[in-house]
N, C-alpha and C positions, 0 to 999 in steps of 0.2 A: 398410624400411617407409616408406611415403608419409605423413606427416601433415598436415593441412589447413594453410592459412594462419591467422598468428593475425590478431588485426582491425587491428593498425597498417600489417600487408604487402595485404591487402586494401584498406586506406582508400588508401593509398599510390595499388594501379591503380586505384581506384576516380576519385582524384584527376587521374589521367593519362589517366581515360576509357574506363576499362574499365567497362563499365556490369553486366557479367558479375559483377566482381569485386561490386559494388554490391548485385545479387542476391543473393548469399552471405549479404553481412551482414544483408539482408532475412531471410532465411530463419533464420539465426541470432537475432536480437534481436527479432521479430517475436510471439513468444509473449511473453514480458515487456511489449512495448508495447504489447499488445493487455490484458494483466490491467492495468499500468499506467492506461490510459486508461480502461476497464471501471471501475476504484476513483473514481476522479472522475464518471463520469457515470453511471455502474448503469443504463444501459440500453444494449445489443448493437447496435444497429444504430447509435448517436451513438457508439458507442468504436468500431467496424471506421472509421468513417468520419475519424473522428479521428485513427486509425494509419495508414489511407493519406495523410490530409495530412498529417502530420506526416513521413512516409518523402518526400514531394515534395519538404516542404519541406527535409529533412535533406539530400536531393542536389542541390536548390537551391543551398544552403548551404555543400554540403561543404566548397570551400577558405575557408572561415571557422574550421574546426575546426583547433585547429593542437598539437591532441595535448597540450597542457596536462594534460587530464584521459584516464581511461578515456574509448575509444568509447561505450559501452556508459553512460556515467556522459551525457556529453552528450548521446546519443538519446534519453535518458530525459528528461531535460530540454527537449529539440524534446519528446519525445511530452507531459509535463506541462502548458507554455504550448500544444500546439494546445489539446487537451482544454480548459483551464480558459476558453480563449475559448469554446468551444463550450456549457461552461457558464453564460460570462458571458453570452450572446447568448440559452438559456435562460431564465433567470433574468431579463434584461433588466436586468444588471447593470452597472454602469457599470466594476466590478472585483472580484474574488475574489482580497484581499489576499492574503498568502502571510506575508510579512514584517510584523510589525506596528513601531511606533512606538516612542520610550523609556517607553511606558507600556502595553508590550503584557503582560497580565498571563500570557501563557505562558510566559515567562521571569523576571517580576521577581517574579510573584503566590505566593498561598500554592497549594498543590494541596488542593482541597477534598475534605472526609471525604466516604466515601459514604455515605448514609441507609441502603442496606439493606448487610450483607455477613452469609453465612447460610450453612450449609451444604446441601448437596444434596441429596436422601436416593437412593439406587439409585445403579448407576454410568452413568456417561453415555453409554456405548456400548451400554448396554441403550435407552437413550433415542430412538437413533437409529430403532429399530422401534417403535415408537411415535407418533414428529412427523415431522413435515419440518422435520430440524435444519439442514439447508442453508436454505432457506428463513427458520429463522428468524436464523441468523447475519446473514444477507443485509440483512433486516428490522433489524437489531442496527447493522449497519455504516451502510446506509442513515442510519439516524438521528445519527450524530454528525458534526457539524459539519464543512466540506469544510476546512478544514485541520489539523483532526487527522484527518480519514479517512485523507487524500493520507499522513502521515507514516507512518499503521499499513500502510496499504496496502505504501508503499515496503518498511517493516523489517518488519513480524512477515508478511506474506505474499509479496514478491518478495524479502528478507533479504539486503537493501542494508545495506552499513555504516553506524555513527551519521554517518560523517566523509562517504560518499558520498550519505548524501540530504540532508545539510546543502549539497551543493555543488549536487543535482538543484535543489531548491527555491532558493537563495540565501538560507539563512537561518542563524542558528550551532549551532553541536554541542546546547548547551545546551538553544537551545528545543526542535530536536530532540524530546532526552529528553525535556522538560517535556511536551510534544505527547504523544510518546509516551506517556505515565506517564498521562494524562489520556484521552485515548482505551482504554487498556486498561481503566482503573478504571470509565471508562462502558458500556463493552461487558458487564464482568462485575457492576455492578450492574442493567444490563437484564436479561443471562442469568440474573442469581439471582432476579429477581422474575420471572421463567415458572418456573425449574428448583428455585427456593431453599426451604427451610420457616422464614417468616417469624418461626415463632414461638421462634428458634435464631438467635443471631446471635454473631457475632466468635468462633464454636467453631473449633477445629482441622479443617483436610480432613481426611477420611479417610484413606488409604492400599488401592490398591485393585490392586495390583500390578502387575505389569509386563508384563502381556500384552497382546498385538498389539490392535491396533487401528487403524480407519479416519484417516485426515488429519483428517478433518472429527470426528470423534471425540475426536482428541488434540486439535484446536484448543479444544473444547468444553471438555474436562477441561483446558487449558490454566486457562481463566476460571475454572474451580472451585478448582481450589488454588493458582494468581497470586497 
């Protein structure tokens, strides 16, 4: 049985000019780079544009890449810096730190409580016929800040390792997590104030079993009992 090439024997022809081989990896990492960039700019038409320059510039590039890391770990990274320029130029920012200083307080700071945490009432996959719970995740994620977006984006929706989006980003394990930890708890104190009953707080989830359910459904009840 034939098995495909894995991406160090692809990068290899890709290297020697095979622009074929090149393709492949296109086709391969190009749904990831595409939600990748999508989490940075939430609008489709500046993340396709973003993916294509970003794959330009990766073949630009390529004998730069020298296997250090995963393929897949460094095109993530072309795809992150085009995006966050595309942002910056947005924005009409001079920069969209990434890394912050010895006083960046998502590594040294305390993790602040949340104001509301509340339980639900109804199970959330009931919920789903009723809103536009895409929509309002969307709406959810939108709202926190682009460098915990980027870090949730990377681990709880493309489910990069803590150690692989500390390298995507250039930032350490730790903030990472910290990132991480702080983006979830804002996601699920937003989600509980549309979905929560105010007048109930710091109770036990419920337990609502174990039956199937939608992505977007588990992501939901993910936030309710996190």
């Amino acid at each position: 049985m034939q098995h495909d090439p894995d991406d160090s024997a692809l990068v290899a022809q890709a290297k020697a000019g095979d622009f074929d081989a090149f393709e492949q990896l296109v086709s391969r990492h190009e749904q990831r780079a595409y939600v990748v960039a999508m989490g940075i700019l939430r609008q489709r038409q500046d993340a396709e544009d973003a993916v294509q320059t970003a794959f330009l510039n990766a073949l630009e590039h390529l004998d730069r890449f020298r296997e250090e890391a995963a393929f897949g770990t460094w095109l993530t990274r072309v795809v992150v810096n085009t995006a966050l320029k595309a942002l910056r130029k947005r924005k009409g920012l001079a920069t969209v730190p990434l890394a912050g200083g010895a006083a960046d307080d998502d590594e040294t700071g305390e993790i602040p409580h949340p104001e509301l945490i509340a339980p639900w009432p109804g199970d959330p996959a009931h919920v789903v016929a009723r809103q536009d719970l895409r929509r309002i995740l969307d709406e959810a994620i939108d709202a926190l800040p682009d460098k915990h977006r980027l870090v949730f984006v990377l681990r709880d929706i493309q489910g990069l390792s803590v150690r692989h989006t500390a390298q995507v980003l250039g930032i350490s394990e730790p903030n990472v997590k910290v990132r991480l930890l702080r983006a979830r708890l804002a996601l699920r104190e937003r989600l509980t104030r549309i979905f929560g009953d105010e007048a109930r707080r710091l109770y036990p989830p419920p337990d609502h079993g174990t039956e199937r359910a939608t992505p977007v459904a588990q992501l939901l009840r993910s936030y309710q009992t996190g």
